[in-house]
C-alpha positions in Angstrom: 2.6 2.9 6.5 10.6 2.4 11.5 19.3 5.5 17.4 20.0 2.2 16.3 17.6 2.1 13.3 13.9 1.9 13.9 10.6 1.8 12.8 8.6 3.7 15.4 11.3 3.1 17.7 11.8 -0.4 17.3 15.1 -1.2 16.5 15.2 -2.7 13.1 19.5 -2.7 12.4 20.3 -4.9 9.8 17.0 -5.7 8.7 16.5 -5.7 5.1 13.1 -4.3 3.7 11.9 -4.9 0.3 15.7 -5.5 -0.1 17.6 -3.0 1.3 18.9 -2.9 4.7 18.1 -0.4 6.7 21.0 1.2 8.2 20.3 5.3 9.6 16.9 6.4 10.0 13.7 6.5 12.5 10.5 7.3 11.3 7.1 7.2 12.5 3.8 5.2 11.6 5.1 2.6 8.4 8.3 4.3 6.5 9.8 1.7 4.2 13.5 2.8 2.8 14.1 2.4 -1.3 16.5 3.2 -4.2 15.0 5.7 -5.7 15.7 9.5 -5.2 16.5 11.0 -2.1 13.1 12.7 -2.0 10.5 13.4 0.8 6.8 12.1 -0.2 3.2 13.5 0.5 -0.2 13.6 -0.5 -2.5 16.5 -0.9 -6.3 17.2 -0.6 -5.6 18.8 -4.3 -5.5 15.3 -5.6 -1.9 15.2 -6.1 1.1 12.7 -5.0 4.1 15.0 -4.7 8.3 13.9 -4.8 9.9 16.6 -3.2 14.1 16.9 -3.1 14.7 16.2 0.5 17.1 18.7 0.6 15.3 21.8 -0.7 12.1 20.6 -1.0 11.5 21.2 -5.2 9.7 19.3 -6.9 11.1 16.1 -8.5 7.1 15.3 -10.1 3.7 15.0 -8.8 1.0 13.0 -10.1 -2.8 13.5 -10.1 -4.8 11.1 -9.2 -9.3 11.1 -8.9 -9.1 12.2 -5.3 -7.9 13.7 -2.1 -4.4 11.8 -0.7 -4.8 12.6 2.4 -3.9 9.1 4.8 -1.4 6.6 4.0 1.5 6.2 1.9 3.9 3.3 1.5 7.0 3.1 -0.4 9.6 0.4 -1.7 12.6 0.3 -3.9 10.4 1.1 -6.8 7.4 2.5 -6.5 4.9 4.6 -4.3 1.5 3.4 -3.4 -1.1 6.0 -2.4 -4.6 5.6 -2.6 -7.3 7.9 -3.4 -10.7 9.5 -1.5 -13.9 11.3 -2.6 -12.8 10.2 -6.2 -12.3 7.5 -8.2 -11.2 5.0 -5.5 -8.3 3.8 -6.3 -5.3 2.4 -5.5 -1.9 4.2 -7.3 1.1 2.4 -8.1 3.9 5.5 -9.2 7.1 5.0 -10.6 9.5 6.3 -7.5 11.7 8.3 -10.1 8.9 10.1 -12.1 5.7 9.7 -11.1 4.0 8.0 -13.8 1.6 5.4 -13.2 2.2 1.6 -13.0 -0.6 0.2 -12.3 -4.0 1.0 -10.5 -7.0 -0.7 -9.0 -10.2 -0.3 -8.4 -11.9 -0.5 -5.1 -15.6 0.7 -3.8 -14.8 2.5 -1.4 -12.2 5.6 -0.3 -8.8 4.3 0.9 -7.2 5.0 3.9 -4.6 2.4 5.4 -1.6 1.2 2.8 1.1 -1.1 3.2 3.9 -3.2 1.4 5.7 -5.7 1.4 7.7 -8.1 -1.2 4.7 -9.2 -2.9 1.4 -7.8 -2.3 0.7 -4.8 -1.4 -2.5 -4.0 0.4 -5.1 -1.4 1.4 -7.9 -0.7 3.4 -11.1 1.2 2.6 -12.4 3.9 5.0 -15.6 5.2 3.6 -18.9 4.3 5.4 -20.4 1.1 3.9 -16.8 0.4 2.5 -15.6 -2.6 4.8 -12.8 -4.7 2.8 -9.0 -5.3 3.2 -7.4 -5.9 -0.1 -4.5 -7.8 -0.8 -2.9 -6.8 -4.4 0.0 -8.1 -6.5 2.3 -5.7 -6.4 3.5 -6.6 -10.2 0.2 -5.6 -11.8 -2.1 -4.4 -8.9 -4.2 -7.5 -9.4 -6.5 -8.8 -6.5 -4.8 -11.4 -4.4 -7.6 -11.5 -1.5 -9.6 -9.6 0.0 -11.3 -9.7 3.5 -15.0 -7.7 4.6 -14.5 -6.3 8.1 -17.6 -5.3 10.2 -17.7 -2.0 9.2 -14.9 0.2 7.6 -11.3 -0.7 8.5 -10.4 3.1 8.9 -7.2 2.5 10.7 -3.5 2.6 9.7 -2.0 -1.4 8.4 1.0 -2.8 9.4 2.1 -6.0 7.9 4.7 -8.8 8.8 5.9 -12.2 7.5 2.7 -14.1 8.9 -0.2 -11.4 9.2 -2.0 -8.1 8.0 -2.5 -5.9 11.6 -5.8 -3.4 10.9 -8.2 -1.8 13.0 -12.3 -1.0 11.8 -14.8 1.0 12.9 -16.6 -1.9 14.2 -14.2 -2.0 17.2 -12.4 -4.8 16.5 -8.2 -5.0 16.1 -8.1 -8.0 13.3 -4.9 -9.9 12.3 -5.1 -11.2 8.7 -3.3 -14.5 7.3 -0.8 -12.7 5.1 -1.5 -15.4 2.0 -5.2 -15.8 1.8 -7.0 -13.1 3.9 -8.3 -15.5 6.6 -8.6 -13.9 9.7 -6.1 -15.2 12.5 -7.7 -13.5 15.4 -9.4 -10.4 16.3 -10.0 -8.4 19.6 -12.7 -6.1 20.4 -12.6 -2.7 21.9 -15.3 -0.6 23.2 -15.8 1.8 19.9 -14.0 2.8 16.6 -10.2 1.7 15.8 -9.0 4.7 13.5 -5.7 4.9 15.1 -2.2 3.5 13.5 -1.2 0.3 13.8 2.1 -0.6 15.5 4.1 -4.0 15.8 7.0 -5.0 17.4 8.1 -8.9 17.6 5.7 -10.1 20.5 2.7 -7.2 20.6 0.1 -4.8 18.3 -0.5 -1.3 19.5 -3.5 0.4 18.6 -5.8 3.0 20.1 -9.6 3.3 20.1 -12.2 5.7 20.4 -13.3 3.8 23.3 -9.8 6.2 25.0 -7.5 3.0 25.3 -4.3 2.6 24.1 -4.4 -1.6 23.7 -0.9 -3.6 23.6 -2.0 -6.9 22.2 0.1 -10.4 22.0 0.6 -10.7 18.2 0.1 -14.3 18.5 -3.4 -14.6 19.1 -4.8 -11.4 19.8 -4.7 -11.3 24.0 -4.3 -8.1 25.6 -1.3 -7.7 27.2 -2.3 -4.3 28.9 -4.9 -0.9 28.4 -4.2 2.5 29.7 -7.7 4.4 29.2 -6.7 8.0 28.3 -10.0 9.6 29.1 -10.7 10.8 25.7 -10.1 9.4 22.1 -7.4 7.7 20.6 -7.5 8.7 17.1 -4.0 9.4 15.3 -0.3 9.2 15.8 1.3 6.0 18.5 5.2 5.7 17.9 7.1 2.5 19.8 11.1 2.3 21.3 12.4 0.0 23.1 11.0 1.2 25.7 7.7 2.9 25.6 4.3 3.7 23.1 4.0 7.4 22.5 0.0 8.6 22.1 -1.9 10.8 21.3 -5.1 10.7 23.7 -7.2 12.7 25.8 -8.0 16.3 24.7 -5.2 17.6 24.7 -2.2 15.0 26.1 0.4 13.2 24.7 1.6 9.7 27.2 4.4 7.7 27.3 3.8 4.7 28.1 5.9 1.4 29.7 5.7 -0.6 27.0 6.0 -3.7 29.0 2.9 -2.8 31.8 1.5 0.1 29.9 1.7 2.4 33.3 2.5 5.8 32.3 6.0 7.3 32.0 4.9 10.7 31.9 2.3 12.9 30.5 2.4 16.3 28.7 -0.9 18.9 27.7 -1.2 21.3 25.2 -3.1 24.3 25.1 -4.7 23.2 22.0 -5.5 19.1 20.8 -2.6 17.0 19.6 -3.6 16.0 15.8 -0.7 14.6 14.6 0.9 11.7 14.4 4.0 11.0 16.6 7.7 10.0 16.0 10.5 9.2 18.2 14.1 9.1 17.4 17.0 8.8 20.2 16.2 11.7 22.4 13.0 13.4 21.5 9.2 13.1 20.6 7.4 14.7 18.1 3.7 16.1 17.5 1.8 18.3 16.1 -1.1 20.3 17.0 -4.3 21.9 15.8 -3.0 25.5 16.6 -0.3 24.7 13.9 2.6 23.9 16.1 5.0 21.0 15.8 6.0 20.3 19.5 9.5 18.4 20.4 10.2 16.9 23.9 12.5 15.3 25.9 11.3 11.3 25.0 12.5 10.9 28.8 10.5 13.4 30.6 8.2 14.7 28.2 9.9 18.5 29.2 10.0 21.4 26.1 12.5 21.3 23.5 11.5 23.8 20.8 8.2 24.7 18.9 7.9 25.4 15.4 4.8 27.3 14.1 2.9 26.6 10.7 -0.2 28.6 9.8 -2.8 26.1 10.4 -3.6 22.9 11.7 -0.8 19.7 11.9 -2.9 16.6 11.5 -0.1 14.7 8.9 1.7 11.7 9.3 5.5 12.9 11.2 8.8 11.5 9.5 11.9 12.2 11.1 15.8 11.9 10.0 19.1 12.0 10.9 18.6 15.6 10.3 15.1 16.8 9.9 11.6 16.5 10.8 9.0 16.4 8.0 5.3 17.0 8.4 2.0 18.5 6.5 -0.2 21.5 7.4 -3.5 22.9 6.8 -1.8 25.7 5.4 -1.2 23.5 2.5 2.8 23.1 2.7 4.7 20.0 3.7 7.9 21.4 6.1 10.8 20.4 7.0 12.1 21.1 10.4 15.4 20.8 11.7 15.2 18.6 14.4 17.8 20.0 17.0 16.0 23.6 17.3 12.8 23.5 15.4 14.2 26.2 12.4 12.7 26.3 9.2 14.9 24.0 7.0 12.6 24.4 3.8 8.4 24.3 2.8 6.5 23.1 -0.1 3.3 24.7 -0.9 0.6 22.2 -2.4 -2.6 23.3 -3.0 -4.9 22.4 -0.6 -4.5 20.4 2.6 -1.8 17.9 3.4 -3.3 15.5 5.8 -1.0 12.6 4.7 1.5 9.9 6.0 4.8 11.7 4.4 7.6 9.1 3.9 11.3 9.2 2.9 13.2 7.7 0.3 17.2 7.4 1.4 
C-alpha cells in the first residue's frame, strides 16, 4: 500500500515520503503522496491501471497490462506500481503523468501485496505454489532480493527504514531485513494471513483467518495483544492514535484499544463487511457486499450516512479532505463526499474493481 496527517490514522505530520512531506490527507491501507497529477488511481479486473481527475473522475490515461489489477497499488513522486494476476505476472512500473511503461518484471507467480519506498520497491506473490517476496530497484525494476515464504505471502506489505512487514498463507507474520531479504523475525498464527498490514512506531497489525486481530512489537515479533473476532480476518484494518479498526466476524466491524486490544465498540451489518477500512478525524469507513459504503461515528461506531453502489464493495477505501474513494463490483470506482455520503462523481471500468485505489495530491 497514511486530522493531523496520517497513514491509517497514525499521525505522520511533517514526515516526508519519497520526498515530499506530507501535510493534509488520511488514507487507508499504504497511500504514498507524489508530484504528479492530482488524480485518483485504480485497478480493474479488465486488465487496466486507470488515472482518473480527482475532481471529475475522467480519465487522464489507463494502461493495459497481461492481467487482472485487482490488490495493491503503491505510488511515489513518479511512478505507479501495480502488479498483475491470471496473466503475465508482472510487476508494472507507469509513468504517473501518462501511463506509459517504465519498467516491468517478471515474477512466477500472481501479485498481490506492493510497496515503495526510496529505493526498492517490492511485491509479493499470491498465487498457490507462488511463495517469494521480491525486492526491486526501483530505477530499472531489477531484482535486489528476494525471500521464499512457507506458502504464498497473500497479504498486504508495509515497509519501513529497517524491515519489509508481510503476512503468508502459511500463518506466519514475517519481518524482512529491508537490504538483503533476511528474515528478522516471524510470528505464527493459527491459519492464513491475507489481511493488510499496518505499522505504527512500536507495533504490526495484521489479521488472520485464525479470527484474531494480532498487535505485534515491531522489534522482534512478540505479541503485544489478540482479540479473536469469531470469524475471519480477511481485508481492511485502519490505525489512529487511538484504536485498530477491522473487519472480522461475519458481519462486524471493531474498534479496538490499540494499547490492550479490548474492544471500543462493535457494529453489524445486515450483510458481510468486504472492504477495507479508513479513518480520518471523526468517522470510519467500510464497505459491504450488498454494495453499500457505510460511515460511522470513529467514537461510537453509531450511523452516519450510507451510500449505495450496485454490487459488491470489496476495494481498497481512500479518503480526503473532501471525499471518499472506493471500487465496486459494478465496475465503477466512486467518489463519495464524505460529510453525507452524495455521489460526488463514478468511473466506469470494465469489469471489477477489486483494487487498493490511491491518491496523488
Amino acid at each position: 500500500m497514511i486530522p493531523p496527517i496520517s497513514i491509517d490514522g497514525t499521525d505522520i505530520t511533517g514526515v516526508t515520503i519519497d520526498g515530499v512531506e506530507v501535510d493534509e490527507v488520511t488514507v487507508d491501507g499504504a497511500p504514498v503522496f507524489s508530484a504528479g497529477p492530482d488524480a485518483v488511481f485504480a485497478g480493474s479486473n479488465d486488465n487496466n491501471v486507470y488515472a482518473l481527475d480527482i475532481s471529475d473522475g475522467s480519465q487522464l490515461w489507463s494502461f493495459t497490462t497481461g492481467g487482472r489489477v485487482g490488490e495493491e497499488i503503491a505510488v511515489d513522486d513518479s511512478a505507479v506500481y501495480v502488479g498483475d494476476q491470471f496473466g503475465d505476472d508482472k510487476v508494472y512500473a507507469l509513468d504517473i503523468n501518462d501511463g506509459s511503461e517504465i519498467w516491468s518484471f517478471n515474477a512466477t507467480g500472481n501479485i498481490g501485496g506492493i510497496a515503495v519506498d526510496d529505493s526498492a520497491v517490492y511485491a509479493a506473490e499470491s498465487f498457490l505454489g507462488n511463495d517469494n517476496v521480491y525486492a526491486l530497484d526501483i530505477n530499472d525494476g531489477s531484482q535486489l532480493w528476494s525471500f521464499t515464504a512457507g506458502s504464498r505471502p497473500a497479504s498486504g506489505i508495509s515497509v519501513d527504514d529497517t524491515a519489509v512487514y508481510v503476512g503468508s498463507n502459511d500463518g506466519d507474520i514475517y519481518a524482512l531485513d529491508i537490504n538483503d531479504g533476511s528474515q528478522l523475525w516471524s510470528f505464527t498464527t493459527g491459519d492464513e494471513v491475507r489481511s493488510s498490514i499496518v505499522i505504527d512506531d512500536s507495533a504490526v497489525y495484521a489479521g488472520s483467518n485464525d479470527n484474531n486481530v494480532y498487535a505485534l512489537d515491531i522489534n522482534d515479533g512478540s505479541e503485544l495483544w489478540s482479540f479473536n473476532t469469531g470469524g475471519t480476518v480477511q481485508s481492511g484494518i485502519a490505525v489512529d492514535d487511538s484504536a485498530v479498526y477491522a473487519n472480522g466476524g461475519i458481519r462486524e466491524l471493531y474498534a479496538l484499544d490499540i494499547n490492550n486490544g479490548s474492544k471500543l465498540w462493535e457494529i453489524s451489518s445486515n450483510s458481510s463487511f468486504s472492504s477495507g477500512v479508513a479513518v480520518d478525524d471523526n468517522r470510519v469507513y467500510v464497505g459491504s457486499q450488498q454494495g453499500r459504503l457505510r460511515a460511522s461515528d470513529k467514537n461510537d461506531g453509531s450511523f452516519l450516512w450510507l451510500f449505495s453502489a450496485n454490487d459488491n464493495i470489496s476495494s481498497g477505501i481512500t479518503v480526503d479532505d473532501n471525499a471518499v474513494y472506493a471500487g465496486s463490483d459494478d465496475n465503477n470506482v466512486y467518489a463519495v463526499d464524505k460529510n453525507n455520503g452524495s455521489s460526488i462523481w463514478s468511473f466506469n471500468t470494465g469489469d471489477s474493481v477489486k483494487s487498493d485505489i490511491r491518491l496523488s495530491l
